[in-house]
N, C-alpha and C positions, 0 to 999 in steps of 0.2 A: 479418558483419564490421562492427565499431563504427569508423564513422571521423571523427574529432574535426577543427576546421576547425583552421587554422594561424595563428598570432597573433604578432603579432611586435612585439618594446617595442623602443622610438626604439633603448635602449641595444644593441641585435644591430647595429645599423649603423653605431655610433661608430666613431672609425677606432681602433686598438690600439696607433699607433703615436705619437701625442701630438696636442697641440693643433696648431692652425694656423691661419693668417691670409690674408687675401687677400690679392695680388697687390700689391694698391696699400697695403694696413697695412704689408707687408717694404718695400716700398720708403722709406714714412715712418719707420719703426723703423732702418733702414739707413742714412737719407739718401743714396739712389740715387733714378734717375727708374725706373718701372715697365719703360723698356727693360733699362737694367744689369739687375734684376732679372730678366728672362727670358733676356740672357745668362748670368748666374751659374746660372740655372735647366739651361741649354743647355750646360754646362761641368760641372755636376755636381757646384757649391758650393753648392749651396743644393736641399735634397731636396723633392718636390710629391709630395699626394697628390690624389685624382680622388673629388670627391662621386658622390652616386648622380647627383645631376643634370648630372655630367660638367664641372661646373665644377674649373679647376686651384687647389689650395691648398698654400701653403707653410707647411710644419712649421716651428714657431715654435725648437724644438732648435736644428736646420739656421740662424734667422738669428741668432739666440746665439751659436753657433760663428765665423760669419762675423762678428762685433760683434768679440769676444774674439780674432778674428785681427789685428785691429788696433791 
């Protein structure tokens, strides 16, 4: 049995569902303080994805949306 080791490029771990910023970039892009931003997070206006390293990040879409609602 040939068995080939496993390789993995950065790009298998990009997220699929767009760019994203941290916590504190939405809230400077919003002009909110980093708390409004984890209540709009906690409310369900504004969408978070989870790096490998378990850090929370918000999809950049998500504070567009929220901009444009205003």
């Amino acid at each position: 049995m040939d068995v080939q080791p496993l390789s993995f490029s950065e790009h298998q771990f990009q997220p699929q569902v767009g760019r994203s910023v941290s916590i504190e970039q939405a809230a400077q892009l919003l002009g909110v303080s980093r708390r409004t931003v984890y209540y709009r997070i906690r409310d369900g206006r504004l969408r978070t994805i989870r790096t490998l390293g378990g850090s929370q990040r918000v999809l950049v879409d998500s504070v567009e949306e929220m901009r444009g609602a205003h």
